[in-house]
N, C-alpha and C positions, 0 to 999 in steps of 0.2 A: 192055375188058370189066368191067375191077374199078370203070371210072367207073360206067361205067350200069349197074352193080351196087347202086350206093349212090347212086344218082337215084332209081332205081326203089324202092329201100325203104327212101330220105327223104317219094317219093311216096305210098309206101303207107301209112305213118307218120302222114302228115297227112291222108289219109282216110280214116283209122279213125273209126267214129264214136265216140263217148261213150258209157261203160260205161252200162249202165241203171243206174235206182237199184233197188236191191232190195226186195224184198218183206220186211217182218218177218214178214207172216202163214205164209212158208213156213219160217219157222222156220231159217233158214240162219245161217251166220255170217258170210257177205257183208256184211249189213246193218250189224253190229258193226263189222265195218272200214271202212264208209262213214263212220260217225260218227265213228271216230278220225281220220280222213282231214278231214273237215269240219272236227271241235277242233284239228288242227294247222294248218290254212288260215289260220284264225281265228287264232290266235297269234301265226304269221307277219305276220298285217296286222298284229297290236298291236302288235311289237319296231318293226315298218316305220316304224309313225305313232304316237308318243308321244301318249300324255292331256296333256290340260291339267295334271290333276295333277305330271307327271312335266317339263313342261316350266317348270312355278315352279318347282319345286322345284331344277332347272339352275336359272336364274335368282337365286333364294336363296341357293346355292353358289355362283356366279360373284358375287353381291356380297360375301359373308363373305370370299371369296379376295382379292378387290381391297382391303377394311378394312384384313387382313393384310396385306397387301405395302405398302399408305402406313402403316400402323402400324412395320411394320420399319425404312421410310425415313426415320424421325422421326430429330432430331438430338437427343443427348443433351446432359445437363443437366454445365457445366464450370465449375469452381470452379478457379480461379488458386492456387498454393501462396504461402501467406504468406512476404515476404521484410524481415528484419529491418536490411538493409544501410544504409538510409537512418537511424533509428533511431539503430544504434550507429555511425554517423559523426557524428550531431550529438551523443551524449552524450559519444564521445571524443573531440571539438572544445570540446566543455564541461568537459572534463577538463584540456586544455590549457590556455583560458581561466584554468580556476584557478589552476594549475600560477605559470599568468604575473600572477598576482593580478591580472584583467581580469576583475573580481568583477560591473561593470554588465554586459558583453556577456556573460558565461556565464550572468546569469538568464533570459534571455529564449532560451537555445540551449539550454540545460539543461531547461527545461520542456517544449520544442517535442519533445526527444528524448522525454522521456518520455509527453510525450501521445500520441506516433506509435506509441514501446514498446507502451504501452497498447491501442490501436487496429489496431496488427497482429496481436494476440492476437483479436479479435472481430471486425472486420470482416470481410465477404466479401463478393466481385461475383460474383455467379450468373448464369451467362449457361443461360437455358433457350432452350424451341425459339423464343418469338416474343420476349424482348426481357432485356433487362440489369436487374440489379436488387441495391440495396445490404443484406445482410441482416447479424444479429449474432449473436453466441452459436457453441456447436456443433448448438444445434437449429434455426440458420437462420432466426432469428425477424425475421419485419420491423420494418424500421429505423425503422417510422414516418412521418410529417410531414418534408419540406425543411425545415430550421432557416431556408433563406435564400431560397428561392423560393415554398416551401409544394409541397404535393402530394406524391405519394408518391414514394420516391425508386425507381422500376421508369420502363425508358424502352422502348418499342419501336424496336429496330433498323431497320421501316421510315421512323420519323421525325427519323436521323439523317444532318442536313447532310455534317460534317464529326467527325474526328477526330484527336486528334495524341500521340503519345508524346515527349515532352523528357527523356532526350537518349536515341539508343538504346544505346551503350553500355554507359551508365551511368543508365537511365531513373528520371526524378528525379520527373515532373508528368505525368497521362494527363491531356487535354481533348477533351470533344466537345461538342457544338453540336446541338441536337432543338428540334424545331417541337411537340413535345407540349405541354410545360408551356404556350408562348407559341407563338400563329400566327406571330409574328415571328422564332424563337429566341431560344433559351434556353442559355445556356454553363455548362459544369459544368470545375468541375476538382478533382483527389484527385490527392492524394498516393501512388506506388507501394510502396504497400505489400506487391507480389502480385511473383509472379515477373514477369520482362516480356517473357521469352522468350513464354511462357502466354499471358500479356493480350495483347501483339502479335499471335499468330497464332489465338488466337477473336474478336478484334475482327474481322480478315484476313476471318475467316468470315461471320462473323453480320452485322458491319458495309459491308463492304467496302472495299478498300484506299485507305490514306490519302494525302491528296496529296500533302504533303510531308516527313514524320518514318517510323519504324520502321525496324530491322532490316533492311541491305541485302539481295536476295536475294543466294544464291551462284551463282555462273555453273557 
């Protein structure tokens, strides 16, 4: 009974026919409620199906949020701490020299020390997001012209062959090898002047791992 209870007045439900529209001339308030009944129909459709307006505008958002998030992903810019180890081994091998009045070998160790002294107080290797680059000062000013290849001394990481740290221990020589300067390569080598813990593992990064020198890993 309770089925065909609620057959029958799902049926009747569905042949109801459609309220008339009302008359305004008869002055009623029917009318009034039609037209808010129409304004919220209308609404309804507009939440449903976005304007073009509203669909750039998603659009415009959705790329500002993508800018932001490869904006966030970016790698930052790392500067190696200057390390004076090499330096004051060659001016306290210079000191020795003297020591043992071995006056000719200690001028030419004794300078080397000091030009390096000198040279770890200003150089720097900045590694930004696309490539390595030698600057001076503490306002990072560029180094200018290659004294010995020409060209500025900034190399892009994508055009590095090879690289090598000697020795890792005791890192004494960085060397790498770029197709920039020359289609053929181009070989650099500098003096570590920088921590080498540091320089080993942004090279690690930016460069990618060398073939044969650095820093064993730890198991």
């Amino acid at each position: 009974m309770a089925i065909a209870s609620t057959v029958l007045l799902s049926s009747s439900f569905r042949s109801l026919p459609s309220p008339p529209i009302p008359n305004p001339s008869k002055g009623d308030r029917a009318f009034a409620r039609y037209n808010q009944n129409l304004f919220y129909n209308k609404f309804l459709h507009i939440r449903r199906f976005p304007s073009r307006e509203n669909s750039c505008s998603n659009r415009r958002f959705t790329l500002f949020a993508s800018m932001v998030g490869r904006k966030a992903m970016r790698r930052e810019t790392v500067i190696p701490d200057p390390d004076y180890r090499i330096p004051a081994v060659l001016l306290g091998l210079a000191g020795v020299l003297v020591y043992k009045d071995n006056l000719l070998s200690d001028a030419p160790v004794g300078l080397l020390g000091l030009l390096l002294l000198f040279q770890t107080t200003r150089v720097r290797f900045v590694f930004d997001e696309e490539a390595l680059e030698v600057k001076v000062g503490d306002q990072l000013q560029e180094s200018g012209e290659n004294v010995f290849v020409g060209g500025k001394n900034r190399w892009k990481y994508s055009t590095f062959v090879n690289w090598e740290l000697w020795w890792p221990e005791f890192p004494i020589l960085v060397y790498f090898k770029e197709t920039q300067t020359k289609p053929e390569g181009q070989v650099h080598f500098f003096p570590v002047i920088f921590n080498g813990k540091q320089l080993y593992d942004v090279m690690v990064e930016r460069a990618g791992p060398s073939k044969t020198s650095g820093p064993k890993q730890s198991s």
